[in-house]
N, C-alpha and C positions, 0 to 999 in steps of 0.2 A: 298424493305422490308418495311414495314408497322410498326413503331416503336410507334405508338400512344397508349393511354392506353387503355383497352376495357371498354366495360361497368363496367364489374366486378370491375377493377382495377380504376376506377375513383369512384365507392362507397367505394371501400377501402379508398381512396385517403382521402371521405368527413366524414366519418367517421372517421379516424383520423386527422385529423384538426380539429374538431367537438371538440374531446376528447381535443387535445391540448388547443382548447379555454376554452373549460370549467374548465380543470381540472388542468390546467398549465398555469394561465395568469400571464403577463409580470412579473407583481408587486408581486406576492407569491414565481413566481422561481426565482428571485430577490433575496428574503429574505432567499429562503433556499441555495442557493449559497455561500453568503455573512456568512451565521452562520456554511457553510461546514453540510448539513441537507439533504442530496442527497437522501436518500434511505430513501423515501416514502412510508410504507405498502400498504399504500389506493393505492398508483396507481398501483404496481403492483397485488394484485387484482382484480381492474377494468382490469384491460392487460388483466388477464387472464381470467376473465368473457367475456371479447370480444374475446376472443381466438387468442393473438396475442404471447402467450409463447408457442414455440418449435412449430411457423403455419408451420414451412417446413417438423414436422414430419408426418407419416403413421396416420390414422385418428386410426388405432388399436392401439398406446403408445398414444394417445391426443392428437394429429396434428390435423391439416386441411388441411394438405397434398393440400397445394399451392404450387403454382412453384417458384422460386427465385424470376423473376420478381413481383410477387403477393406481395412477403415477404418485397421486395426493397420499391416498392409503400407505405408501411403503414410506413416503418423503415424513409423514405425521410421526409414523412408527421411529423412524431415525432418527427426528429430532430429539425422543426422548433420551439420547445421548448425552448433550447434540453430538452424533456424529461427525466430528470434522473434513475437513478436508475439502476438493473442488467437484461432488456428487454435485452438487446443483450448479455453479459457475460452470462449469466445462458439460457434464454428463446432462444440464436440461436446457440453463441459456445457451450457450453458445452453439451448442448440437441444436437446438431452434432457429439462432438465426442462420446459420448457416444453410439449414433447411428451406427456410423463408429466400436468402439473397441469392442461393449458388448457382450456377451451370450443374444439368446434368450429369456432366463430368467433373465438377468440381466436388457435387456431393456423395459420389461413389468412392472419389479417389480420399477428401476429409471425414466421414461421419462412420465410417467403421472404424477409422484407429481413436476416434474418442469413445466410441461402446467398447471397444477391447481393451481401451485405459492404455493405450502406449501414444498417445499422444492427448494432451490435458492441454484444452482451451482455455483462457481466461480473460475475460472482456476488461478492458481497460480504456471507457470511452471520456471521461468527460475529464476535463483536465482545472477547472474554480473549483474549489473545494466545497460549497455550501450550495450550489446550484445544479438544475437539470434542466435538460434539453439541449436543442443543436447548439443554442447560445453561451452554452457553457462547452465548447470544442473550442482550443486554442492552440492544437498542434497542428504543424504546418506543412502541407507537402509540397517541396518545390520541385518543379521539373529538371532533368540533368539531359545530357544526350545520350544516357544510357537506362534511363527510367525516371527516380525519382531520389531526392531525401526527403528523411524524415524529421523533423523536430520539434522537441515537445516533453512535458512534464505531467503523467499521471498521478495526482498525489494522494490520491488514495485508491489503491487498488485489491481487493479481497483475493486470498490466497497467490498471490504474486507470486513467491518461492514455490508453488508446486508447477505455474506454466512451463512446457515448452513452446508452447506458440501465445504471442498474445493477441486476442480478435480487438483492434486498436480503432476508435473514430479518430479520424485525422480532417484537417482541412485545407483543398485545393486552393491554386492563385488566384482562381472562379470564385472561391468561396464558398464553393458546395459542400456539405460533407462528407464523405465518402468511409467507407470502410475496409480494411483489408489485413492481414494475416501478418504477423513478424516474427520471426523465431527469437526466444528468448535468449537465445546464446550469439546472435549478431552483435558485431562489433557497434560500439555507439550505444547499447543496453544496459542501463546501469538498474538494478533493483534495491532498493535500502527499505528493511521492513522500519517501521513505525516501534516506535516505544512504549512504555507506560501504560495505559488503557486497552491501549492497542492490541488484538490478535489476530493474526491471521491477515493483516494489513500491510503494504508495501508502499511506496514513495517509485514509481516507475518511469524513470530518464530516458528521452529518446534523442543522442545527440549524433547526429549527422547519420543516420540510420539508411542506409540504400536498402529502396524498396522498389521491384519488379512490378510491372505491369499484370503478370499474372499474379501478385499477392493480390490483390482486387476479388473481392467479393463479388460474384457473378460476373458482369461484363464491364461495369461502368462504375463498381463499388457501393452498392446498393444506393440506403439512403434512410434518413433517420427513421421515414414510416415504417422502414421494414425492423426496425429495431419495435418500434412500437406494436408489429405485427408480431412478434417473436415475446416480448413481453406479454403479451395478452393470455399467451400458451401457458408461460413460463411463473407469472406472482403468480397464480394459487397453487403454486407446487411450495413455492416458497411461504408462504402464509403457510401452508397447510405443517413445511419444521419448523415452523414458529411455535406453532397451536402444540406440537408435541413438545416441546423443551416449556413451555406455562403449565403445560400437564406436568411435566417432570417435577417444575417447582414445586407446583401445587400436592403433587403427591412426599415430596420430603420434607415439607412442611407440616405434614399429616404423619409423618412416619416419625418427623423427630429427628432427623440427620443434621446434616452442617447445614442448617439453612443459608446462613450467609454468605457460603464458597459456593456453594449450588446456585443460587441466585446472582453472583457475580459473574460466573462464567457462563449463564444465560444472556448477562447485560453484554458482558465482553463479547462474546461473539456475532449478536444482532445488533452492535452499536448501537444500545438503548440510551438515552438523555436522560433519562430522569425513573427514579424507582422511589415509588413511597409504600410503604409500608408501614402498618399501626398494629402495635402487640399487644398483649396485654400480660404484666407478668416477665419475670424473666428468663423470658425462652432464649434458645440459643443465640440468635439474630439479634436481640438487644445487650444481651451478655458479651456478646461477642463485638458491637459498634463503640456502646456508650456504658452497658450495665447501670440502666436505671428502669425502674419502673417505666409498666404504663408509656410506653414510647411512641412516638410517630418519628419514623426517619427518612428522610429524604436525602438519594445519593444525584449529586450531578456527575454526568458521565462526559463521555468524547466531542457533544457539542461546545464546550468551552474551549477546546482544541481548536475549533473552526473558527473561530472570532479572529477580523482581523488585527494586527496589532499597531498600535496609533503609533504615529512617528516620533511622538514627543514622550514615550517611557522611557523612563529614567530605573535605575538600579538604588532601591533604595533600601539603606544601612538603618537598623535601630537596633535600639538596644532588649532584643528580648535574651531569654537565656539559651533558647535553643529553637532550632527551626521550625519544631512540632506547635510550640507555644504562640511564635510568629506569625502561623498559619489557622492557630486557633485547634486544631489536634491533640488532641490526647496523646501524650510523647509513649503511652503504654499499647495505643492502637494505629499506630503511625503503617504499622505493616498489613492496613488494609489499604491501606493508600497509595505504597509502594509495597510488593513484597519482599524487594530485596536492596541490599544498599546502591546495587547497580542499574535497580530500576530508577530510583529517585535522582541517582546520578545522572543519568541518559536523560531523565525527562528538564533536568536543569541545562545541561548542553543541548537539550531541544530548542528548548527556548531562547538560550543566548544565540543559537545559530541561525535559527529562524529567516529572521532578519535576511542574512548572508545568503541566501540559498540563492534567490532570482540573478545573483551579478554575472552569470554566467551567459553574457549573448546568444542569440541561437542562431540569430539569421547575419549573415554580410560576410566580406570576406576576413579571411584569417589574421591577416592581422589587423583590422578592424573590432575582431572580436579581441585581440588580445588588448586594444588601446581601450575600448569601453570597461572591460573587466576590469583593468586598473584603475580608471578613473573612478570606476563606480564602489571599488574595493577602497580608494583615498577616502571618501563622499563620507561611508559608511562610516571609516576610522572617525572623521569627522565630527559626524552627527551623534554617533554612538560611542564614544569611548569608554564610558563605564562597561559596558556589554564588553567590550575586549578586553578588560580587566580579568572577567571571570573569566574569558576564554584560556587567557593567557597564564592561569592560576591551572586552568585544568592541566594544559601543554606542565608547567610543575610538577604535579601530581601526578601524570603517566610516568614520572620518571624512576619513578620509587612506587605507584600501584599498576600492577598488571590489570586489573578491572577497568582503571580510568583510560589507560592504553588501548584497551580492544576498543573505550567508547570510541575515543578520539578517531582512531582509525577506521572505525567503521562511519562515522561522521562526513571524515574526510574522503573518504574510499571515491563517491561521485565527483567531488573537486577534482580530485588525481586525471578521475576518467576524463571530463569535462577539458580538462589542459591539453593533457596526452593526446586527443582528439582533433583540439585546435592544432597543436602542436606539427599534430604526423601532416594534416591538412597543409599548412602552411612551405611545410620542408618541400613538398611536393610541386608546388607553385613557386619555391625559391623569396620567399618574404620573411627569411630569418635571416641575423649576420651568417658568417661562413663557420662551419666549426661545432655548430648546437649540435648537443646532443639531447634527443628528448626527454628522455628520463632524466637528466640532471637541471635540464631548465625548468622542468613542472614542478622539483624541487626547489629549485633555485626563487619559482613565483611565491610557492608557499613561504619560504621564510623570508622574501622579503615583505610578503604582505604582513606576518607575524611582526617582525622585527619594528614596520614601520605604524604599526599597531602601539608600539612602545611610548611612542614619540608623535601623537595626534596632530600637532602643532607643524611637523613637517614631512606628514606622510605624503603629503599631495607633493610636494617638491623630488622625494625619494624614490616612490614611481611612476612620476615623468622621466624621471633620468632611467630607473629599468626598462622604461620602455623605448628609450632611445640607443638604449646599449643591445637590446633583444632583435628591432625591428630594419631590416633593410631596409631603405629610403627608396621610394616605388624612382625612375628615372626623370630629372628634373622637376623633380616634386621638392626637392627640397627637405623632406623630410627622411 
């Protein structure tokens, strides 16, 4: 068998390399790496002027109806970038399933504005963090008498920030899975990218999301096979920017460049776990980790972020001299670990906030959800009071750092949403006193959950009473 590339497939080949040198040299996707700047308009424009979004589809939806190998060729050559941005999430998965679940009408009217790049798909299906399959769907669709909500938490989602649409697995009161389409700009949409390690990764909220009947992938919202059918198409395009970004390594390792930024922003963008590497000599890569001889180094990456966290961590104080010493770090190479003071920052409010994320109900009614968010907000004070310490230290520190300020707010930004949400819900059903105003009562929760953060000992007594000041008592209820 004759495995070499044809003519066709070796211009494919120089024209993207072409593209990469020009449009992607070392030193810019460097910089957009480094500031988390992944999603480039410009390029995926040019992509699509070269006709490389959805080239596996029918030339009738905007393909170029190439064969996979055709597709692999351009996909290998880009990843010697890596190229970023949502070419393969929007331009091969979701232009596949779409292809695989839709109505004829459905895939006329979607798969040409993902090949023309004005409207950017991105799959946001499984909602456990460390799991795959249907059994890892836990967002929920419930029926309305005017279609559906949605609700649900994708917590890790690739290129998030470039969606306008997201291609969402959700699950029926049936239990089935189903799938279907949600504009990224509906109300109830909250996006918060990911920190630290992270690129290109988002945290995607779906809090009371109304969703149509015709968002539904084909007639009936397909169904996990047809995911798996759409997949079959789509990993060896994805293997295939693998294969070119291990070539890339491999050739600046051979060249002498930054091996160790080169190799990090390979790990960061393919969420690698573990990179070993054995030198010999002090080449750049050990100069630059540890500067010792003779080295074997072993980086662990974003699987440590998935682990869940035991109920019974505690905040613990010693006496080292400094953070880098504490964590066992070279306090002179700490900036591979964080690059910036505000990354190590973010990733410490990651972790105290953790915890807090899930208190926010998603199913029952509104004020139901506002009596469990408190209870569950008293629980946490709780359990966890050291964790509110540090929290309550950062709330300090934004007050006099503008860095620790944007963390905080962008932390908070989903809380705000998540309130405001219940909130507008409830006003509408009439289950608040008379007088709320909603922006000042989502205020009004935050500091008192802050405040009574203070005072462990009688948070649980402090929001029972806000919630008795907040919630109109349903009719001989009593409450």
């Amino acid at each position: 068998m004759d495995l070499s590339l044809t003519e066709t497939q070796e211009e494919f080949k120089k024209v993207a390399a072409d593209f990469v040198k020009a449009e992607v040299p070392a030193h810019q996707m460097t910089q957009w790496y480094k500031n988390k700047q992944t999603y480039q308009p410009q390029l995926v424009k040019k992509a699509a002027e070269i006709g490389w979004l959805g080239m596996m589809l029918p030339e009738a939806y905007g393909g170029s109806d190439v064969s996979t190998m055709d597709c692999a060729v351009v996909f290998e050559a880009l990843g010697h970038g890596p190229v970023p941005g949502p070419l393969f999430t929007s331009g091969v998965l979701s232009a596949q399933m779409i292809f695989e679940a839709c109505t004829e009408e459905q895939r006329r009217m979607l798969l040409p504005k993902i090949c023309d790049g004005s409207s950017i798909v991105v799959p946001a299906v499984t909602d456990k963090a460390a799991y795959w399959g249907a059994e890892a769907v836990e967002t929920r669709l419930s029926k309305t008498p005017g279609g559906y909500v949605m609700n649900g938490t994708k917590r890790f989602v690739f290129d998030a920030e470039a969606a306008t649409n997201f291609l969402c697995a959700a699950r029926t009161e049936e239990g089935k899975v189903v799938f279907l389409l949600v504009n990224a700009k509906s109300p109830g949409v909250t996006i918060t990218p990911h920190v630290g390690f992270f690129i290109s990764v988002a945290e995607v909220r779906f809090d009371h999301v109304a969703v149509s009947p015709l968002d539904f992938l084909g007639s009936s919202g397909a169904s996990w096979a047809t995911l798996e059918a759409a997949l079959d198409k789509s990993l060896p395009i994805l293997s295939a920017y693998q294969v070119g970004a291990t070539q890339e390594v491999r050739a600046h390792v051979v060249r002498g460049d930054d091996t160790a930024e080169t190799i990090a922003q390979c790990a960061a963008r393919f969420g690698v776990d573990v990179i070993c590497i054995a030198s010999h000599g002090r080449s750049g890569f050990t100069r630059a980790l540890v500067g010792s001889e003779s080295t074997c180094v072993t980086i662990l990456r974003a699987e440590l972020a998935l682990l869940p966290v035991p109920r019974n961590e505690v905040l613990l104080l010693a006496g080292y001299p400094d953070v880098a010493s504490a964590a066992g770090v070279d306090h002179s190479t700490i900036h591979h670990y964080f690059a910036t003071k505000q990354d190590l920052l973010a990733a410490v409010a990651d972790f105290a906030t953790r915890p807090f994320w899930g208190t926010t109900p998603q199913d029952g009614e509104p004020r139901e959800k506002i009596r469990r968010h408190l209870a569950a907000q008293a629980q946490m004070i709780a359990e966890r009071p050291k964790l509110l310490v540090v929290l309550r230290e950062f709330d300090l520190r934004a007050r006099r750092d503008s860095e620790v300020a944007q963390i905080i707010e962008t932390r908070e930004a989903g809380w705000r949403a998540a309130l405001r949400n219940v909130f507008a819900m409830g006003a509408e059903r009439g289950d608040w006193m008379p007088g709320i105003a909603i922006e000042d009562v989502v205020e009004l929760v935050i500091a008192a959950v802050k405040g009574a953060s203070l005072r462990p000992q009688s948070a649980s007594v402090a929001l029972a009473q806000l919630e008795r000041v907040l919630i109109l008592p349903k009719k001989g209820s009593g409450r």
